[in-house]
Every structure is written in C-alpha cells, then in structure tokens.
C-alpha positions in Angstrom: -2.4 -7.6 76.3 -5.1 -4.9 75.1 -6.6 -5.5 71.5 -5.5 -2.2 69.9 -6.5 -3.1 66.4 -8.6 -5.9 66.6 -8.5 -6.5 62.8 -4.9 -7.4 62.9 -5.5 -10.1 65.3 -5.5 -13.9 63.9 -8.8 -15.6 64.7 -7.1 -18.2 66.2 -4.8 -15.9 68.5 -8.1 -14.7 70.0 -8.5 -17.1 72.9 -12.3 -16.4 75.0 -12.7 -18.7 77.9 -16.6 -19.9 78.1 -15.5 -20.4 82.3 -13.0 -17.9 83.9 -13.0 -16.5 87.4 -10.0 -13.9 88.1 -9.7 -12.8 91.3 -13.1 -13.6 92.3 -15.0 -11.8 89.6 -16.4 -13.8 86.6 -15.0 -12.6 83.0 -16.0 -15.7 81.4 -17.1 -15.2 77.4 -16.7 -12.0 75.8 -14.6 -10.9 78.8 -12.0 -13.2 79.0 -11.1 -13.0 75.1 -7.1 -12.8 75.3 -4.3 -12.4 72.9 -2.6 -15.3 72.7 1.0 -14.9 73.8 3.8 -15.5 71.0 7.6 -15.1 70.5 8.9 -14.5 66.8 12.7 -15.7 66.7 13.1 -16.5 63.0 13.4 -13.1 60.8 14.8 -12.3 57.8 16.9 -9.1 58.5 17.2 -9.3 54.7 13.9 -9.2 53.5 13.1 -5.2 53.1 17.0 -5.2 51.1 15.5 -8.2 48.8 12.0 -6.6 48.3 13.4 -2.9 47.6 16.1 -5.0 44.7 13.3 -5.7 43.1 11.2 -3.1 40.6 9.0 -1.1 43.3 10.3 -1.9 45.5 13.1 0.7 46.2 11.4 3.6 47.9 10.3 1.0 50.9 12.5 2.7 53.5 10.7 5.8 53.4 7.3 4.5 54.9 6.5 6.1 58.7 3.5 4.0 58.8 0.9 6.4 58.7 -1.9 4.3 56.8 -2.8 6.3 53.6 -2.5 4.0 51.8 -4.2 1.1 53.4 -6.9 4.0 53.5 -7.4 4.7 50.2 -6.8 0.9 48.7 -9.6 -0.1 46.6 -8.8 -3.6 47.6 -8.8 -3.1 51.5 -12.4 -1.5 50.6 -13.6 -5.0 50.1 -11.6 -7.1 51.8 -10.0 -5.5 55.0 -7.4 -8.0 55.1 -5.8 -6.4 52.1 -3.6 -4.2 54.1 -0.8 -2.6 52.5 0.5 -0.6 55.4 0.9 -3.0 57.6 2.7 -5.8 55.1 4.9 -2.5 54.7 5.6 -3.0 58.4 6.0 -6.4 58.7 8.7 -6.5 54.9 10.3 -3.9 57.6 10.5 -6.0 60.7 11.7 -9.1 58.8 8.9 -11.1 60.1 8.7 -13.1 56.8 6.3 -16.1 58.7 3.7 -13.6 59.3 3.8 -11.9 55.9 3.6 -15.4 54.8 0.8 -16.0 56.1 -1.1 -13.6 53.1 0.9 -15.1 50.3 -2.4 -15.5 48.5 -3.8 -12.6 48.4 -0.9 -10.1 48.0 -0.8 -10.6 44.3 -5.2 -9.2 44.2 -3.5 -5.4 44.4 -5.1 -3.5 41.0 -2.9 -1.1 40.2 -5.3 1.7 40.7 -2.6 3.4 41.8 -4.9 5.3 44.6 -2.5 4.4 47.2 0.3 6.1 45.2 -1.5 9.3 45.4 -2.4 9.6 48.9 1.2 8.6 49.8 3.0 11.5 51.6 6.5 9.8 51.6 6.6 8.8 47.8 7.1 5.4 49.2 4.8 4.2 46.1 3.0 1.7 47.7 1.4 0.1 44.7 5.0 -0.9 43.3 5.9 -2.4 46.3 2.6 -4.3 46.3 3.9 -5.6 43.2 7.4 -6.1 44.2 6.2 -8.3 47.0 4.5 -10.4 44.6 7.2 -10.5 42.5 9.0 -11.3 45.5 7.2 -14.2 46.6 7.3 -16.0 43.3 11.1 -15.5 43.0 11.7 -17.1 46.5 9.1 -20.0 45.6 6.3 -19.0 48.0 3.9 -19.0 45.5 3.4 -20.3 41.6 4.1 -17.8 39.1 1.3 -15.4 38.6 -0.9 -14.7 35.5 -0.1 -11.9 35.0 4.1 -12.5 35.4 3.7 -14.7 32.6 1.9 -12.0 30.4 5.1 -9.9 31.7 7.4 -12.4 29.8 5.9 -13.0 26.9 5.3 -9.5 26.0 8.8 -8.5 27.0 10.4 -12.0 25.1 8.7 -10.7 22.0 9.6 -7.2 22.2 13.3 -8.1 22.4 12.9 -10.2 19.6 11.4 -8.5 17.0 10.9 -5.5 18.2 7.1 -5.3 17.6 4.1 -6.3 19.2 2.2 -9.0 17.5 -1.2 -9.1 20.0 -2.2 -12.6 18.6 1.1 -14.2 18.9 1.2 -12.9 22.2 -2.0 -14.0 23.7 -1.4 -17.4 22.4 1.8 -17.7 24.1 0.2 -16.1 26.7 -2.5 -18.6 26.7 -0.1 -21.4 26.0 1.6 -20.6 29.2 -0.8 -20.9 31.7 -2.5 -23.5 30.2 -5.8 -22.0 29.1 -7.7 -22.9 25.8 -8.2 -20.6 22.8 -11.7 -21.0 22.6 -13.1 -19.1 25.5 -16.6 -17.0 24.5 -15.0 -14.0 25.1 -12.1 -14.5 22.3 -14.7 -16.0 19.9 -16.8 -12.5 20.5 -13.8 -10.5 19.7 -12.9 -12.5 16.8 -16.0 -12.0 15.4 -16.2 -8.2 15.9 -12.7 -8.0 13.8 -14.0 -10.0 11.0 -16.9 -7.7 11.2 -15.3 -4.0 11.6 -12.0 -4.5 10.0 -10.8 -3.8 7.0 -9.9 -7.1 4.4 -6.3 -5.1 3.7 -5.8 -4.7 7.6 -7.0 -8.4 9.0 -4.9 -10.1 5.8 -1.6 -8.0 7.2 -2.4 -9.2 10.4 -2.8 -12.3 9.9 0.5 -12.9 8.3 2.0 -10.9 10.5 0.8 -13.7 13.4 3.2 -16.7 11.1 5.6 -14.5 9.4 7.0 -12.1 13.0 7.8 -9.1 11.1 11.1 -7.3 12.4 11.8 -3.2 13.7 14.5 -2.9 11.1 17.9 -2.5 12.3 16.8 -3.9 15.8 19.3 -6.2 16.9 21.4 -3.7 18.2 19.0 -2.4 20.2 17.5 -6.2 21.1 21.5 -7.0 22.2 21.2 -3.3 25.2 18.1 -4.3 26.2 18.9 -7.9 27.0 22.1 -7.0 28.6 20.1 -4.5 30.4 17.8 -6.9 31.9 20.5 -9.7 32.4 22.0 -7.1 34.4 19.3 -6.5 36.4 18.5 -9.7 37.1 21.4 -10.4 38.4 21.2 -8.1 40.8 18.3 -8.9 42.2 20.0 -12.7 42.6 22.4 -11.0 44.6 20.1 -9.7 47.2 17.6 -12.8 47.0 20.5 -14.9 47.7 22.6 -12.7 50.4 
C-alpha cells in the first residue's frame, strides 16, 4: 500500500528490501520500502464509552478528525509522535493494542490548553488527553502518575478539612511517590519564607501544618462532596468494567 503519512508508520512496519527485482525492473533499497501487511481482530468496541465516563473525556464523539489540534499541540512541536488527533481516532476505532503502544508518553500533554482553542468541534482535546491517562492507569496499563497522586492528596485534604494546608500537602504529596524532603529546590524556598515572611504569619503556619485547622461547619458539606465523588466513581466502574 502507498505511505500516505509516513509519520504514522511503525519503524518496524517499514519493510526495504536491499535485493528486489519486480517484473524485471530493480526496486531494490529505497524503492522497495513496503508497509508491512497487518490484520487488527482484537478491539475494544468499548473503549471511546470508557474514556468519554471519565472527566474529559465526554465530548470525544464530536471529533471529525481534522487535525487542529495535533497542529497546535506544543508537545507534537517537539516530539511529533505526540499526536492527539490521531489517538482520538484510534480511542474511536477501538484499536486499544495500537494506542497501547504510546502508553508512555500520553500522560507528557501540558495542559496549555492550545489545542482546546483551535478545536472547532469543542471536542476539548486537552481533557481527553487527560482522560486517556487517567484511563490508562485505571485499567492498569500504566503506574499511577505524579501528578494523579497530587490529584488525591489535594482533594483528600480538602474533603477533610476543608482548607488547604500547602506543607501538609506536599509532604503527603512527597510521601507518596516516594521522593525525599530535602531536594535544593525546597531548601531554597524554605529559606526565602524564613526570609520574607512575617514571624506572625510563618508561626500560624506552622501550626497550622500539626494542628489541620477546620472550615467551620464543614462536615456537611465534606459528607455532599464525598457522596458526589463516590458517585462518580462508580460510574466510571460501570463503564471500565462493561
């Protein structure tokens, strides 16, 4: 078959004979390079209703293909096998193997939202970037990502107290995906609080980081938002597991 878009083409699909007479006339090398032949018999009819369960993911349908956003990605700027559009295409088809196949660097998207913008369907292709991810870890393709375990601690501390304690929550944070507290970094922005700061302010929060201070009145509204979230959770068990 003809190589339309060569950069969708597996390496290893390409197939160049060094020795190859057809018909009498010598194509070998750079003439003879083929597509490799291939029959995909295991999809997931599923997968586009399990990505668009998911936070994102929902407008997926709408998507006619037409590459803006793969065009505009500041990713696919650097690394043209960052391609949006056409893991759109492939959530679409089913053909979970071949998505598969860029588990590890679906999760890079930055959120720049650029793809959003150009989007003339409203498909918001950065949400579904993030839905796929999301996607992946809930199915077990891939380890849970950084940043879903920042996702959880700042959303487990919210429901709890209401408030957002930063140092209690980049410890946990920290704690979690198993980095150390003394990275140069932290020790620089340490140092600039102790610096810039106020005494009244840095005492507050430091107690604030052993005492976890309470929204008064919040369990009420700590008891909705959890049953909001079981809610959706279970949802999205639903369509994983249907």
């Amino acid at each position: 078959m003809p190589i339309h878009e060569k950069s969708l083409i597996r390496p290893e699909n390409l197939k160049t004979h060094e020795e190859l007479v057809i018909d009498g006339v010598d194509v070998s090398g750079h003439w003879s390079t083929f597509i490799e032949s291939r029959v995909v018999s295991d999809y997931n009819e599923a997968m586009e209703d399990e990505i668009a369960a998911l936070p994102g993911g929902e407008n997926i349908h709408r998507c006619w293909q037409c590459g803006s956003c793969t065009n505009s990605c500041t990713v696919n700027a650097i690394n043209p096998d960052f391609n949006p559009r056409y893991w759109i295409y492939l959530i679409r088809m089913g053909m979970e193997d071949e998505l598969l196949r860029d588990k590890d660097i679906i999760w890079q998207c930055v959120s720049c939202n650029k793809c959003t913008y150009a989007c003339p369907r409203d498909v918001f292709p950065e949400g579904v970037m993030k839905a796929t991810a999301h996607w992946l870890e809930r199915k077990g393709h891939t380890p849970k990502s950084p940043s879903m375990h920042f996702d959880e601690v700042f959303t487990e501390q919210v429901i709890k107290t209401g408030k957002i304690e930063e140092s209690r929550t980049i410890r946990r944070f920290f704690s979690r995906t198993k980095q150390g507290l003394m990275q140069p970094w932290m020790i620089e922005m340490v140092k600039r609080l102790l610096r810039n700061l106020p005494v009244g302010l840095l005492t507050r929060m430091g107690l604030a980081t052993f005492v976890a201070p309470k929204t008064r009145g919040w369990s009420s509204a700590a008891a909705a938002m959890q049953e909001y979230i079981d809610e959706q959770h279970e949802k999205q068990e639903q369509a994983l597991s249907s």
